[in-house]
C-alpha positions as semicolon CSV with decimal commas, in nm:
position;residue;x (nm);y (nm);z (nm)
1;X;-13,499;5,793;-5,531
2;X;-13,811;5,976;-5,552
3;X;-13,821;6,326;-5,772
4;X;-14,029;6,645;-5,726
5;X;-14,358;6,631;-5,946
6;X;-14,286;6,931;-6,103
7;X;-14,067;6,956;-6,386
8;X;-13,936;7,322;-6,556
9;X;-13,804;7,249;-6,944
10;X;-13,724;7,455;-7,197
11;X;-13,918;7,451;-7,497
12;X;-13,739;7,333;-7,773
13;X;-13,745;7,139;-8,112
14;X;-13,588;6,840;-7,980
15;X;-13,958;6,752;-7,791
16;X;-13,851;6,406;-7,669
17;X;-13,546;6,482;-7,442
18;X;-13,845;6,697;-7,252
19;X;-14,077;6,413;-7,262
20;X;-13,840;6,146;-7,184
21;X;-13,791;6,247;-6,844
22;X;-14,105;6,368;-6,730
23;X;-14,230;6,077;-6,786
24;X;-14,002;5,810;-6,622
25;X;-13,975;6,048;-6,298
26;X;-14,395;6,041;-6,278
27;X;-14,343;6,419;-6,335
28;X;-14,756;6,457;-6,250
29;X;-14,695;6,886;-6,382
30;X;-14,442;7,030;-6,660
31;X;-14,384;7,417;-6,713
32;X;-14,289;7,491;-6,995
33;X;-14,076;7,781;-7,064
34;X;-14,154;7,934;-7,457
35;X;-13,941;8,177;-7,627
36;X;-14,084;8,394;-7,885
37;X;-13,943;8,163;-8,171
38;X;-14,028;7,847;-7,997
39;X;-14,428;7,932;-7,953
40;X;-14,425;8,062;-8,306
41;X;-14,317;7,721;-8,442
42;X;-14,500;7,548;-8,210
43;X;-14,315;7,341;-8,037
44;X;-14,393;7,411;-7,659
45;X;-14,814;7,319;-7,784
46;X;-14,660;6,987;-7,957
47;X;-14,487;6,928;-7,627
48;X;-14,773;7,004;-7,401
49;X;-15,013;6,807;-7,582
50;X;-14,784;6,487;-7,551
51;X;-14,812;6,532;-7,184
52;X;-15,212;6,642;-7,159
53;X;-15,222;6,257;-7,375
54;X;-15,059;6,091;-7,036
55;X;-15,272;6,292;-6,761
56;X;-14,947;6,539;-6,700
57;X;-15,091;6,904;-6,611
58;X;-14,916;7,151;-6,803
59;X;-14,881;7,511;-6,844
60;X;-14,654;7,754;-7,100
61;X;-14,492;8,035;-6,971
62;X;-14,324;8,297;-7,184
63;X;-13,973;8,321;-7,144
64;X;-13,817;8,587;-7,339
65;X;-13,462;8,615;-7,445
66;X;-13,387;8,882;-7,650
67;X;-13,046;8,960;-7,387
68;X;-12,877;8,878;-7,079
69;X;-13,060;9,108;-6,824
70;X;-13,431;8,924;-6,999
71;X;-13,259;8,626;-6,921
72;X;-13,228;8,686;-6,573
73;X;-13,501;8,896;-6,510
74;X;-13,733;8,614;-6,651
75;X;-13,571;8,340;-6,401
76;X;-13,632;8,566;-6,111
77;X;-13,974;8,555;-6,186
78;X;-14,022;8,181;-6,258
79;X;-13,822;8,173;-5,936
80;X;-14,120;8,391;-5,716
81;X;-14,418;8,121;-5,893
82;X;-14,219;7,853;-5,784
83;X;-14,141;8,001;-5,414
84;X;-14,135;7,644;-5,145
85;X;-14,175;7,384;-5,378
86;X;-13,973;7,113;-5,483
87;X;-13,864;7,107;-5,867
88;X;-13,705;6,910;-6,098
89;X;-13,511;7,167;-6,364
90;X;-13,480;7,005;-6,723
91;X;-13,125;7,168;-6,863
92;X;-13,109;7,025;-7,200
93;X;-13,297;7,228;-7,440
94;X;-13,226;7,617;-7,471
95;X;-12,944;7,803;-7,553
96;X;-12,652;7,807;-7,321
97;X;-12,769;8,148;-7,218
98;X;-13,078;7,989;-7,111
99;X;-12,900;7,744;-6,927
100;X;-12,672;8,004;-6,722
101;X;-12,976;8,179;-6,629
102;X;-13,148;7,878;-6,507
103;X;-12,835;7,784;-6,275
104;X;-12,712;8,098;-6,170
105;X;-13,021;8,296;-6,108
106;X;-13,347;8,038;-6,062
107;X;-13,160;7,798;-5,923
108;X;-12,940;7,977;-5,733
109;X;-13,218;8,187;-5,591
110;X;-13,477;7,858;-5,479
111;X;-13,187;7,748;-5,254
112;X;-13,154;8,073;-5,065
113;X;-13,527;8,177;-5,025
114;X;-13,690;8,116;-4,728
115;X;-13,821;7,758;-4,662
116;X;-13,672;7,712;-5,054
117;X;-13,597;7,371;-5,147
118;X;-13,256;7,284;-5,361
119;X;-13,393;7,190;-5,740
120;X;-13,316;6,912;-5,864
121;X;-13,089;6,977;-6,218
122;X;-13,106;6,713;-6,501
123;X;-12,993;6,673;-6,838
124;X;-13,130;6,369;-7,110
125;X;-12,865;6,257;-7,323
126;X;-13,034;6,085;-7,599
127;X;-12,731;5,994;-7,797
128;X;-12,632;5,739;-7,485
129;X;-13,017;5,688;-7,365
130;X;-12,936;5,838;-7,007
131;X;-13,059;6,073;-6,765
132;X;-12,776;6,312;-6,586
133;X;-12,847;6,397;-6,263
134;X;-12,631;6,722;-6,193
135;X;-12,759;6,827;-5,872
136;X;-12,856;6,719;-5,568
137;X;-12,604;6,484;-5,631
138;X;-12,429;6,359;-5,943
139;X;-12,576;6,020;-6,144
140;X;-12,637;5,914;-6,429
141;X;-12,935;5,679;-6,486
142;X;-13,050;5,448;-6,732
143;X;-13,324;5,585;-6,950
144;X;-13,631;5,370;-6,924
145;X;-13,849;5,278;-7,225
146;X;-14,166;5,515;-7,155
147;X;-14,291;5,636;-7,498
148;X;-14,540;5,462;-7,732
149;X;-14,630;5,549;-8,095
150;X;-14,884;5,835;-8,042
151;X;-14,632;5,973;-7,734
152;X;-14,353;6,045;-8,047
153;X;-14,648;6,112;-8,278
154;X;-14,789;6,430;-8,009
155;X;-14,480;6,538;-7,880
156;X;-14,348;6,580;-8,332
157;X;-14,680;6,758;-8,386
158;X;-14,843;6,482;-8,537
159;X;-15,183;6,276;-8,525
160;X;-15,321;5,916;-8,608
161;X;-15,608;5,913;-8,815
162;X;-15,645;5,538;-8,799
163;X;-16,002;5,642;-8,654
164;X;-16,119;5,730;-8,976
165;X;-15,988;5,422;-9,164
166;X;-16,101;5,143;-8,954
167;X;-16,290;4,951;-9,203
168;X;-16,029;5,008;-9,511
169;X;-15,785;4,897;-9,223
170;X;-15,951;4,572;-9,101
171;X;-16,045;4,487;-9,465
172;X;-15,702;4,534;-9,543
173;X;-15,566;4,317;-9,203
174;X;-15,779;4,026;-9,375
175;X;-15,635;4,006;-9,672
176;X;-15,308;4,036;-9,545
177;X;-15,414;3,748;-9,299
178;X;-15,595;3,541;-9,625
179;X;-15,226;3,568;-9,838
180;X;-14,955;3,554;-9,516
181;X;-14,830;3,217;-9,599
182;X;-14,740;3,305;-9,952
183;X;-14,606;3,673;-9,788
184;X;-14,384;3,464;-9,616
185;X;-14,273;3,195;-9,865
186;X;-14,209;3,529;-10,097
187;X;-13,970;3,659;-9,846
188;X;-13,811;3,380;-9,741
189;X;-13,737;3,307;-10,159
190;X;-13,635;3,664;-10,197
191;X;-13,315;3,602;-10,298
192;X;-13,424;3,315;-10,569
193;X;-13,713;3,563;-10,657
194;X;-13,535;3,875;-10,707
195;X;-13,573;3,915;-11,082
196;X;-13,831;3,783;-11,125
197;X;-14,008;4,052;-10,916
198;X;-13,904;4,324;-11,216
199;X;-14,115;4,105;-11,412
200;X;-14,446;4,062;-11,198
201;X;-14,407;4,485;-11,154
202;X;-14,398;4,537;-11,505
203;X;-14,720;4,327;-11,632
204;X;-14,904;4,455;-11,237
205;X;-14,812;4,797;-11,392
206;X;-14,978;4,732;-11,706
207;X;-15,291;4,594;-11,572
208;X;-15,365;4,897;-11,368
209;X;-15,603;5,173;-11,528
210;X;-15,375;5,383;-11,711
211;X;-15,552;5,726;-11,608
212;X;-15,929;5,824;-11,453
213;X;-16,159;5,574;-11,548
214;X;-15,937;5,345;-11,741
215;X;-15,985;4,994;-11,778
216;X;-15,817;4,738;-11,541
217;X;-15,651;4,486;-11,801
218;X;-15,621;4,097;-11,603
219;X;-15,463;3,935;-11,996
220;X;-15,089;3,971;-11,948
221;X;-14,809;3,857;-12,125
222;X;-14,506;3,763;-11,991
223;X;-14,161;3,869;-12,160
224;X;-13,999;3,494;-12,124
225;X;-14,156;3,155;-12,010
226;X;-14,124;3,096;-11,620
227;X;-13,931;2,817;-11,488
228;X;-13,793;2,659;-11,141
229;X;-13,910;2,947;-10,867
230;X;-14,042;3,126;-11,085
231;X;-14,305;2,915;-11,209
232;X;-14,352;2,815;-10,863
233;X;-14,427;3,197;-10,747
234;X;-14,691;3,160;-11,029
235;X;-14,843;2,852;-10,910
236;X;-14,859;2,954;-10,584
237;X;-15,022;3,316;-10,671
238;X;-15,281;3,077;-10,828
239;X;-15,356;2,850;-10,551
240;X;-15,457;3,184;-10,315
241;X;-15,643;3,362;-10,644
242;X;-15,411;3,625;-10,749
243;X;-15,416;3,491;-11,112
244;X;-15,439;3,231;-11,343
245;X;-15,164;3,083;-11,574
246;X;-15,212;2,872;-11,836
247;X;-14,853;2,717;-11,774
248;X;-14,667;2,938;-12,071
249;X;-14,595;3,327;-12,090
250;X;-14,999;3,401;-12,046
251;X;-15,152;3,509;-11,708
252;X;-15,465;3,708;-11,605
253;X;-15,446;3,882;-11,278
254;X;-15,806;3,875;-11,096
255;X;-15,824;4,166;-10,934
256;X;-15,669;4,531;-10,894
257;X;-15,550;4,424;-10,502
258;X;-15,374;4,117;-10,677
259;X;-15,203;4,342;-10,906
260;X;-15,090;4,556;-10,608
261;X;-14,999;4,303;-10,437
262;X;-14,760;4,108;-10,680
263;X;-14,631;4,446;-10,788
264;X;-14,475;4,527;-10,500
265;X;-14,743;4,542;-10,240
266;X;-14,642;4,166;-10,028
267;X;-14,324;4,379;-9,913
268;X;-14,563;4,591;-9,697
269;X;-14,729;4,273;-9,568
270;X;-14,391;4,135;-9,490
271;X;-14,324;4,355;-9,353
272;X;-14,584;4,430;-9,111
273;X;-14,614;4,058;-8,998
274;X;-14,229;4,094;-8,899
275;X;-14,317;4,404;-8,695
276;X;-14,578;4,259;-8,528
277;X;-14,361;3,955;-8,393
278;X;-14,124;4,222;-8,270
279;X;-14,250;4,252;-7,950
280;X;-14,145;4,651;-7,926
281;X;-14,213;4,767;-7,585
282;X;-14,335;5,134;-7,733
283;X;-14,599;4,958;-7,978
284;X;-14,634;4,919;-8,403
285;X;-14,877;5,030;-8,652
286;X;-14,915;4,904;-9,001
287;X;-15,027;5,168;-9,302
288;X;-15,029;5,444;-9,005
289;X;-15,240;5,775;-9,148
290;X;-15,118;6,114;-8,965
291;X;-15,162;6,439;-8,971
292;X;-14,958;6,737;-8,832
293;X;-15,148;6,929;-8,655
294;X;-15,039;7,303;-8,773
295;X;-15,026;7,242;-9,122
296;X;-15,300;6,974;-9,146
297;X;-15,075;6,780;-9,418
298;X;-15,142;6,429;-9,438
299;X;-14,910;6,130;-9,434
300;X;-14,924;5,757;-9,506
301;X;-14,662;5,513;-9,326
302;X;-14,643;5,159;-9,444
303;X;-14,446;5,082;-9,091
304;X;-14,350;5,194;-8,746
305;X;-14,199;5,057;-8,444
306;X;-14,111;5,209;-8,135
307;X;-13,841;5,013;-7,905
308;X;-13,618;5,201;-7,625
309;X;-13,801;5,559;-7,719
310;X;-13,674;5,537;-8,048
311;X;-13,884;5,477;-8,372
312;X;-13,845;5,315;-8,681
313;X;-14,041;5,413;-8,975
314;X;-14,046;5,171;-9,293
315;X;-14,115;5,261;-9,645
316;X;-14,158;4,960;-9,847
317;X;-14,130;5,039;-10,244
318;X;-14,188;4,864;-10,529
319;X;-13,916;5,039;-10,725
320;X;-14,089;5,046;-11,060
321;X;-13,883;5,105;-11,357
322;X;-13,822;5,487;-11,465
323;X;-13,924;5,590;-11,080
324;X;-13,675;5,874;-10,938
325;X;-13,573;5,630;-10,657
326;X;-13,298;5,899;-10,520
327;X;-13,633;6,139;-10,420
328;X;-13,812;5,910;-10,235
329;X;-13,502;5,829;-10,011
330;X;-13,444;6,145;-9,958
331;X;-13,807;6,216;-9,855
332;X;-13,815;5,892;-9,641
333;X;-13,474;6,105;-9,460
334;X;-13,702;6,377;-9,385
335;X;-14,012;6,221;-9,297
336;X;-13,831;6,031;-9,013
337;X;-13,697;6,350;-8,900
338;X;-13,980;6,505;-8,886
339;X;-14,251;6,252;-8,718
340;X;-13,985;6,067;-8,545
341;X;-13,766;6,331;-8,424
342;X;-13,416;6,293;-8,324
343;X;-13,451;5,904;-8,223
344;X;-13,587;5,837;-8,568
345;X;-13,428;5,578;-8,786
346;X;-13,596;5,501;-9,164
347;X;-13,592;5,200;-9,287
348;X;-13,637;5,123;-9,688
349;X;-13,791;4,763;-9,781
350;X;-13,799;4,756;-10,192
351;X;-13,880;4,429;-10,363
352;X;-13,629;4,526;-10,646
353;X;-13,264;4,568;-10,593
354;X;-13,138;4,892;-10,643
355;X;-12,823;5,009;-10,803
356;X;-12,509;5,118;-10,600
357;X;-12,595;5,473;-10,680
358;X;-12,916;5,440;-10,460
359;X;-12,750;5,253;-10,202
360;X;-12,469;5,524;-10,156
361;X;-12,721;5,824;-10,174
362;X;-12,941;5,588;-9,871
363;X;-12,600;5,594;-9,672
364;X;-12,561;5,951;-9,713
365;X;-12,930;6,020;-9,617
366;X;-12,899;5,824;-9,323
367;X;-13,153;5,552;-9,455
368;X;-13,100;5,187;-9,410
369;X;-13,231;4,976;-9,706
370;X;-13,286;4,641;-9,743
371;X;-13,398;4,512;-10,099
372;X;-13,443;4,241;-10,332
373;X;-13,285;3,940;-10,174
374;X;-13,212;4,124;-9,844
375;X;-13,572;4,135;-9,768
376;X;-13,556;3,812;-9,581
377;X;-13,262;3,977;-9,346
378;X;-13,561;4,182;-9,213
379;X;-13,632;3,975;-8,859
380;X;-13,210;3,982;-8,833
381;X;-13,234;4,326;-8,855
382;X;-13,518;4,435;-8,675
383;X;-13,362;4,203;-8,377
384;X;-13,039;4,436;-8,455
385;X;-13,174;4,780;-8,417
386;X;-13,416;4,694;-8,093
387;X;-13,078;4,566;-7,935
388;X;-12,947;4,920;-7,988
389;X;-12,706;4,822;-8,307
């Protein structure tokens, strides 16, 4: 059934249940009605900008509600701009005020003017990924898959800066292409592996400069001789010129990047060649650089994956001995909040296990982790959450 191009919504933080339907009803213009406190945080502009993005025409109206009589007052006059034409009437952001006003006086009044058409009344309900069709008749439909990584990005406030990084990012892409066979081996061993990656952080930690200009320092010194998979991570970091080992506790690491990358820095890899076999229908980026667009703050994600409108955002830590690992769950929380909005679902990849302290503070957080030997459950899981579980 074919919808009116023009959509009314109420500006509010929740951007996506706005977007959502615009876009699968080829909504071609979206007024957007701003209260006071919603143009002051800047939600309707994050919201209008998602839509410029896909061609959408858009324009913000002020929409006060300071009482009642506003209320109504203001939906008489949306009610006059919109006079013959056929609307669709977005009910799910506002107050329930807002919502009265919009049924009993715009709605009510563009079915009694003359040559009015009935509106059309929906309502997104992300929480069971449907559209609700109140009026002209009741339905529910199935909420199609319509947003891609910069759609969540725009409509959260955010920007990619991957523009500015191309080189670092293709240089980076190469590597990561050089070293994927031993990325994979790595996390297919992860459970054989798992203490042994405590050890390759600690001597990657001590080869790193120390503070500005510092010396990198390849000699290492291993606490205990390697043996069985252990040795065989060695030999194998040798054979693709991470290091050399002389077969005892001695290694040299060759490079700062090889010290990154046995310190913790293959989980990223991992996990960005397990995102890329995905195949999300909203898109992945690897070591994504945004920036909100109000506060011009700056963000690096390792990971994230949009499936079904809804994003996953992956942190992948090394979980180096004597970090505060309860902060950066908590900040991974609100990150995902915040540039993912209320779809959002974090997702912590550490190459160390962490202790059931961490784990309960993730669950409380909301934060799924998977660490240590879990980190070859990633494709299982990732095959999980695009299924909806």
């Amino acid at each position: 059934m074919s919808t009116p191009d023009l959509h009314l919504v109420i500006a509010t933080d929740q951007n996506l249940a706005n977007l959502i339907p615009a876009l699968q009803c080829g909504a071609r213009e979206v007024w957007i009605l701003q209260t006071p406190e919603m143009k002051k945080k800047g939600a309707a502009a994050h919201l209008a900008a998602a839509l410029k993005a896909r061609d959408v025409r858009v324009e913000r109206i002020d929409f006060a509600d300071d009482d009642v009589s506003t209320l109504h007052g203001q939906a008489e006059a949306v009610a006059r701009r919109v006079a013959g034409r056929a609307v669709t009437i977005n009910l799910t952001g506002g107050t329930k005020l807002m919502t009265l006003a919009l049924v009993q006086t715009l709605a009510a009044d563009l079915q009694t003017a003359p040559g009015a058409q009935a509106p059309y009344l929906i309502y997104c309900d992300t929480r069971h990924h449907r559209l609700d069709w109140l009026a002209p008749a009741p339905r529910s439909d199935a909420m199609q898959p319509v947003l891609k990584v910069d759609d969540v990005l725009l409509a959260q406030g955010y920007r990619s800066q991957d523009g500015s990084a191309g080189a670092e990012a293709a240089e980076w892409q190469r590597r990561a292409d050089d070293r994927a066979k031993l990325t994979q081996w790595l996390g297919v061993q992860s459970r054989q592996i798992d203490r042994f990656f405590g050890v390759l952080n600690a001597i990657a930690q001590r080869a790193q400069p120390q503070g500005p200009g510092g010396p990198f320092v390849a000699a290492q010194n291993l606490d205990r001789a390697a043996r069985g998979t252990e040795a065989e991570v060695l030999r194998r970091s040798t054979e693709f010129g991470l290091l050399s080992w002389d077969g005892g506790t001695s290694v040299a690491l060759l490079s700062r990047d090889a010290a990154e990358f046995l310190g913790g820095g293959w989980v990223e890899e991992y996990a960005a060649r397990k995102l890329s076999g995905a195949r999300a229908n909203g898109g992945w980026r690897p070591r994504l650089r945004i920036e909100h667009v109000d506060t011009h703050t700056t963000n690096e994600l390792d990971g994230v994956l949009v499936h079904d409108n809804r994003m996953l955002l992956v942190e992948c830590k090394a979980a180096r001995s004597g970090e505060k690992t309860a902060d950066w769950i908590y900040k991974l929380a609100q990150l995902a909040r915040q540039v993912g909005g209320q779809l959002a679902r974090p997702l912590l990849l550490s190459a160390r296990t962490l202790g059931d302290t961490d784990h309960d503070r993730a669950r409380e957080y909301g934060v799924d982790v998977l660490d240590g030997s879990e980190l070859r459950g990633l494709p299982s899981y990732l095959k999980e959450w695009m299924n909806g579980r």
